[in-house]
C-alpha positions in Angstrom: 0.0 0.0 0.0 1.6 3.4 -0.9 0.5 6.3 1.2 -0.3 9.9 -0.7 1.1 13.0 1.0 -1.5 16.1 0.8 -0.5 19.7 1.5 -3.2 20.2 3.5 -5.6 18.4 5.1 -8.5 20.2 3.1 -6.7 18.4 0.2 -7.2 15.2 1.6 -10.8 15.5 1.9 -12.2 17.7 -0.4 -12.5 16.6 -4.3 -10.7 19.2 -6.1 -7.9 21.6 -5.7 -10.4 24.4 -5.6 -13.1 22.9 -3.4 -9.8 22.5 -0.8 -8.8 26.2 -1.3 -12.1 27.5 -0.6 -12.5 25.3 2.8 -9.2 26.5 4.3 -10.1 30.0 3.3 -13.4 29.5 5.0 -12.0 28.1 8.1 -9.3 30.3 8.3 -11.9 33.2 8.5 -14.3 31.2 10.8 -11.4 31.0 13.1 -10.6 34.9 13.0 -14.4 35.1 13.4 -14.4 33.4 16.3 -11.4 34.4 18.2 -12.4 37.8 17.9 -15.6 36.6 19.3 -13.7 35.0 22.6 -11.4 38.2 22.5 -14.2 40.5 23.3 -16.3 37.8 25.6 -19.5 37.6 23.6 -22.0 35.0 24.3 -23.4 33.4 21.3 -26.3 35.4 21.7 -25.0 38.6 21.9 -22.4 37.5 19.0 -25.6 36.9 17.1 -27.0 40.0 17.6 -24.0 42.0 16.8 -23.8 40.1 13.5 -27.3 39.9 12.7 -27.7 36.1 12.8 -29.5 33.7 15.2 -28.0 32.0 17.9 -28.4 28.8 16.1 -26.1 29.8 12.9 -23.6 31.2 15.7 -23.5 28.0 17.0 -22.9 25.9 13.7 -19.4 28.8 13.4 -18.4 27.7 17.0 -18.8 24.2 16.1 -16.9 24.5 12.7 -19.6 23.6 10.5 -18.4 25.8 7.8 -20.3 23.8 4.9 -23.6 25.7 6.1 -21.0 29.0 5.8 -20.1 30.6 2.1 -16.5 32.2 1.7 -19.1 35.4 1.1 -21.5 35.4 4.2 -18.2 34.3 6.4 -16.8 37.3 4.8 -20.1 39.3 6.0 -20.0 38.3 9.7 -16.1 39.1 9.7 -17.0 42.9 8.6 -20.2 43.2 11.1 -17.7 42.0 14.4 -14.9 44.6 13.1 -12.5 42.6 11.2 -11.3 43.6 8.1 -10.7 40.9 5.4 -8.3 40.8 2.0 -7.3 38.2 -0.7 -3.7 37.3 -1.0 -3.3 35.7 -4.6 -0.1 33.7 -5.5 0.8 31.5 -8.1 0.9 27.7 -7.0 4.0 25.8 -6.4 5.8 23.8 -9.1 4.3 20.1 -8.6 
């Protein structure tokens, strides 16, 4: 049995290069999200309310279900809690 290296994990599970790419660029805003939420001691509820969402969706970010979340409304929710958000594009690595 040969065993295949991935770069990431989100290569390992997801079916394309881009699917990946998206997945660690939404959990690598969820994570900002919520850090920034622990930073300034929200509950969910009051996180909710700051970011216009129910308690419920709050809870599916906390509990990193980030295929309910799209890169845009992630992108949303980072701008409502005071973060400010940017693209870094690079060209990929020689395989």
């Amino acid at each position: 049995m040969t065993k295949k290296r991935f770069a990431s994990v989100w290569d390992a599970i997801e079916d394309s290069g881009a699917e990946a790419a998206s997945m660690k660029l939404r959990a690598e805003l969820a994570n900002e999200i919520i850090e920034r939420m622990r930073a300034r001691k929200l509950t969910q509820a009051k996180a909710a309310e700051l970011i216009g969402v129910t308690q419920p969706r709050v809870s599916d970010l906390m509990r990193g279900r980030l295929n309910l979340f799209s890169l845009d409304s992630l992108v949303d929710i980072a701008d409502r809690i005071g973060l400010r958000t940017r693209v870094v594009v690079s060209p990929k690595r020689a395989a």
